[in-house]
C-alpha positions in Angstrom: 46.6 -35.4 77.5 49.1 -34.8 74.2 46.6 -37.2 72.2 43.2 -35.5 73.7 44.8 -32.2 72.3 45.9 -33.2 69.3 42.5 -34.7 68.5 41.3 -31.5 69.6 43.3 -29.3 67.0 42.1 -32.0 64.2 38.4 -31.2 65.3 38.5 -27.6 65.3 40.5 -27.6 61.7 37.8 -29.0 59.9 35.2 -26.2 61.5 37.4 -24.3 60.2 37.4 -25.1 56.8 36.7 -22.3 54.2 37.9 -19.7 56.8 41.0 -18.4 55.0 38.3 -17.4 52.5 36.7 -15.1 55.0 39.6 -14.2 56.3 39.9 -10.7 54.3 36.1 -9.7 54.3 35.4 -6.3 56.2 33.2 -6.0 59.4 31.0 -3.1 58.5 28.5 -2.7 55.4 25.6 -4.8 54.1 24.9 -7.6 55.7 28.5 -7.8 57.7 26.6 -7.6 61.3 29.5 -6.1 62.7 27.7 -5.9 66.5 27.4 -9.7 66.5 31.3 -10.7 65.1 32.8 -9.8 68.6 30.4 -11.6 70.9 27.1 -14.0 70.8 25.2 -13.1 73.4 24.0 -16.1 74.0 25.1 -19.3 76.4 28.1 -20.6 75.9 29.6 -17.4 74.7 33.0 -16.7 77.1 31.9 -18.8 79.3 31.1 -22.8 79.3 28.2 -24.5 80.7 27.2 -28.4 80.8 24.5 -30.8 79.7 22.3 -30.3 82.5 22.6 -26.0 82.0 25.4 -25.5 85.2 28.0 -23.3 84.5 31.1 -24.9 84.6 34.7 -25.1 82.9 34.5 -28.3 82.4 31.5 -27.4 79.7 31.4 -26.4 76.2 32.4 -23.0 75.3 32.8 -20.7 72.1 32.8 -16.7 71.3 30.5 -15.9 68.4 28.7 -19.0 67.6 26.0 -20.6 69.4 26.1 -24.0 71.2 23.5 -26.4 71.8 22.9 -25.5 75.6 21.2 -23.5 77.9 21.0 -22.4 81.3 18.6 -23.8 83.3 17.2 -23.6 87.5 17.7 -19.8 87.5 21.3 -19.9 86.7 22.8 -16.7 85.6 25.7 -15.4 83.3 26.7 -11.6 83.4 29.7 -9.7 81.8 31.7 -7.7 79.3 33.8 -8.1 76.3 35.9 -5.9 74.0 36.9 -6.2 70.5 40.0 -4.4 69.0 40.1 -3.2 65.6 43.6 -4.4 65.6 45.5 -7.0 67.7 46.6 -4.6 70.4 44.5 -4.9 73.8 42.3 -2.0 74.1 39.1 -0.4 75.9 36.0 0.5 73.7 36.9 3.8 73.3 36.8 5.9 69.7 41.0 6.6 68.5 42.1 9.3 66.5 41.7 8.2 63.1 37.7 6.9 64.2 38.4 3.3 64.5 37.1 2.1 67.9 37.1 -1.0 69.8 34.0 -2.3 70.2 32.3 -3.0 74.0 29.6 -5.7 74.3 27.9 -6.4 77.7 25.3 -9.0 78.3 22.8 -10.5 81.3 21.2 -13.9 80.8 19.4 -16.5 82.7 18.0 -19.5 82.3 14.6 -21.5 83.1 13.8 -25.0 83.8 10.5 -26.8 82.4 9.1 -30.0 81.2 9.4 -29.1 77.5 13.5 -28.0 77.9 15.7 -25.7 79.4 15.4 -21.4 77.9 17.8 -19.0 78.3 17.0 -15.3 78.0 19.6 -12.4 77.0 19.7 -9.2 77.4 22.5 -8.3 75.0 24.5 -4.6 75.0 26.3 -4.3 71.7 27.4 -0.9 70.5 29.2 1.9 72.6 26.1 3.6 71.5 24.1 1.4 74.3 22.0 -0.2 71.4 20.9 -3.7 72.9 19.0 -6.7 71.6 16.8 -9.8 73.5 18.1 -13.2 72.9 16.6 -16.4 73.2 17.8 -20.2 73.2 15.9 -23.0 73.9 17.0 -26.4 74.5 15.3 -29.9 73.6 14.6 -32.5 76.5 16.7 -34.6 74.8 17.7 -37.7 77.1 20.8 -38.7 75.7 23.6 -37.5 77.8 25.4 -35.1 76.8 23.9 -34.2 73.7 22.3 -30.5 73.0 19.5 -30.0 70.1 18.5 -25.8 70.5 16.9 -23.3 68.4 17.5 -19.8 69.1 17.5 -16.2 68.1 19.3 -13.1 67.8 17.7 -9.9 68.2 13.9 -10.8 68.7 12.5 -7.3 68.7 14.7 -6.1 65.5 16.5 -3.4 67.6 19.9 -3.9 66.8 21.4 -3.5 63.3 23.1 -5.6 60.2 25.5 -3.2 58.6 26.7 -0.6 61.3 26.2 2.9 62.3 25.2 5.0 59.4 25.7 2.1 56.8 23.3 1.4 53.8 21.2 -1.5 54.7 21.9 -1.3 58.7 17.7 -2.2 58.9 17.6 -5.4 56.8 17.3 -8.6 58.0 18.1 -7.7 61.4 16.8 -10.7 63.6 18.6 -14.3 62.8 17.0 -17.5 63.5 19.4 -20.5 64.3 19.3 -24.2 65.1 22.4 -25.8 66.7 24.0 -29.4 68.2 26.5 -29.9 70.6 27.8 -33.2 71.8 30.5 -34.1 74.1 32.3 -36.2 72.3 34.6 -37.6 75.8 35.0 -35.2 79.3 36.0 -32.1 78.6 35.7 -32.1 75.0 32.7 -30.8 72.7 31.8 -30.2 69.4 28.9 -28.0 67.9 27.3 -28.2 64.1 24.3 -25.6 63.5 22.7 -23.4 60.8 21.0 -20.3 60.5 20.2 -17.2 58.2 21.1 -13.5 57.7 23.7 -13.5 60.8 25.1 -16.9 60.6 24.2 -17.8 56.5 24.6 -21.0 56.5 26.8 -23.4 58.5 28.9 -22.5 61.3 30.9 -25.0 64.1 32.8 -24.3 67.2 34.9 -27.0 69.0 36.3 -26.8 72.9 39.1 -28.6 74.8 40.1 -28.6 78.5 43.9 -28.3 78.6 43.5 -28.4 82.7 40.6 -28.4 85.2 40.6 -24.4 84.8 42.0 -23.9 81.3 39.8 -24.3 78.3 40.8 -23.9 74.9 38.4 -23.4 71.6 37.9 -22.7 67.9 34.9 -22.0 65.6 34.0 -21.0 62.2 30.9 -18.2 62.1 30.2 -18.5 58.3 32.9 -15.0 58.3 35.9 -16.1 59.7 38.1 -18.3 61.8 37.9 -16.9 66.1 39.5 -19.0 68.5 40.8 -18.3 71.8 41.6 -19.5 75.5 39.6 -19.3 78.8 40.6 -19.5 83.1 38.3 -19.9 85.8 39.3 -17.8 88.2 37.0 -20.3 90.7 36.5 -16.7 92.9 33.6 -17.9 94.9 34.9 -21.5 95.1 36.4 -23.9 94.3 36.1 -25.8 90.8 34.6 -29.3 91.3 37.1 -31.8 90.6 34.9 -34.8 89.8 33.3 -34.3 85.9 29.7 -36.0 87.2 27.2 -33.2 88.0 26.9 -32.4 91.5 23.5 -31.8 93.5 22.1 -28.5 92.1 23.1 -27.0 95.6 26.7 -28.1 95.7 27.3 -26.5 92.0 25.0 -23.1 92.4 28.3 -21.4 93.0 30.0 -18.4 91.3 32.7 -18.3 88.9 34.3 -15.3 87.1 35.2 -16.5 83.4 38.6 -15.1 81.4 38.7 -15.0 78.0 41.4 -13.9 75.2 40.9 -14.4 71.9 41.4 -13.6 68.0 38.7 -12.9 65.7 39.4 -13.2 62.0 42.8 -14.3 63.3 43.5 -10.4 63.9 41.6 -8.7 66.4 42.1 -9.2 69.7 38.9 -10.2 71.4 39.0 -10.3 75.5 35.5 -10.7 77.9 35.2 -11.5 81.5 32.2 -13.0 82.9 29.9 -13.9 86.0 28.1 -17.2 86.7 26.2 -18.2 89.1 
């Protein structure tokens, strides 16, 4: 387990390259999309999902950055996340000095056909109630455990790209991506993708099961460095402990998803989350 997690650690740091460069880059003004740097809306974000579309802990998982899978058979994700303008825990809620902490919720489910797996998001992301559709497809690619998916943010161009009241907040609002995710041995994934406005350029994200119930991940969003940790709480039932995929009916169970994590190394970023 001490090698598995050190390899790990050596995957996630080369995502990561070129993040101390973003490190000290603001989250609101032209082009920053400050809704999106808390939360993707999309699968895979604080919570992990498999190959085959099941949501699982023993899948990939990231924060801000899309992976390379979807749902599929009607499975569904639901919950809430916070970001902190500091690295305090907090509620969305507006402070004093009119920093906030920003809520996201989100609503997704996927579909099963002969040309791939879609997942469809509904995506909450200001206090303001301001909300975007999401959409990911994924290729029927045969080879196990590798994910080819296109996908984008904000179809309708309802959401924004600079923040409330900021110059440029209706430029370039939707963001088209293609991403890859492969899973490189059990429990352990990598994704590599591309996209515009949002995402500008190249971003990665890397996960790592420390136990059956304890995941760990990093990625690089073309901003900054996020990484975090994640526990099924296994609520409805228990975790399979067997990594093959089970009959559709034995894994159509809930879980409840907890996240913590850092974004740009400083905010505290938590989210819980409902599959099924």
């Amino acid at each position: 387990m001490a090698r598995m997690s050190m390899r790990f650690f050596g995957i996630v740091s080369l995502v990561g390259v070129g993040a101390v460069a973003a490190f000290g880059q603001g989250f609101s003004g032209k082009g920053q999309y400050p809704q999106y740097r808390g939360a993707s809306g999309l699968p895979g974000g604080f919570f992990s999902l498999n190959y085959e579309g099941t949501p699982t802990m023993k899948g990939a998982m990231a924060m801000t950055t899309p992976i390379g899978y979807s749902l599929s058979n009607y499975h569904f994700a639901g919950g809430f996340s916070n970001m902190s303008y500091d690295s305090k825990f907090r509620f969305p809620r507006v402070n004093e000095d009119g920093e906030y902490a920003n809520g996201t919720g989100i609503a997704m489910m996927g579909f099963s056909t002969k040309f791939g797996n879609f997942t469809v998001a509904d995506m909450i992301h200001s206090n303001l109630g301001d909300n975007v559709i999401n959409l990911l497809w994924q290729a029927p690619v045969k080879k196990q455990g590798l994910g080819l998916a296109l996908g984008v943010q904000d179809l309708l161009e309802r959401g924004g790209s600079a923040g409330v009241n900021q110059d440029g907040d209706h430029d370039n609002r939707r963001t088209v991506f293609g991403v890859a995710t492969y899973e490189i041995q059990p429990g352990t994934y990598v994704s590599l993708g591309v996209g515009d406005h949002r995402f500008k350029g190249v971003f990665g994200n890397a996960s790592h099961n420390i136990t059956p119930r304890l995941k760990v991940f990093g990625e690089y969003d073309t901003y900054n460095w996020n990484y975090g940790v994640a526990y099924d709480m296994g609520f409805f039932g228990p975790q399979p402990t067997n990594y093959n995929t089970l009959e559709d009916k034995e894994t159509r169970r809930g879980n409840i998803f907890m996240t913590l994590g850092f974004v740009r190394q400083n905010r505290l970023n938590w989210g819980v989350t409902l599959t099924y």
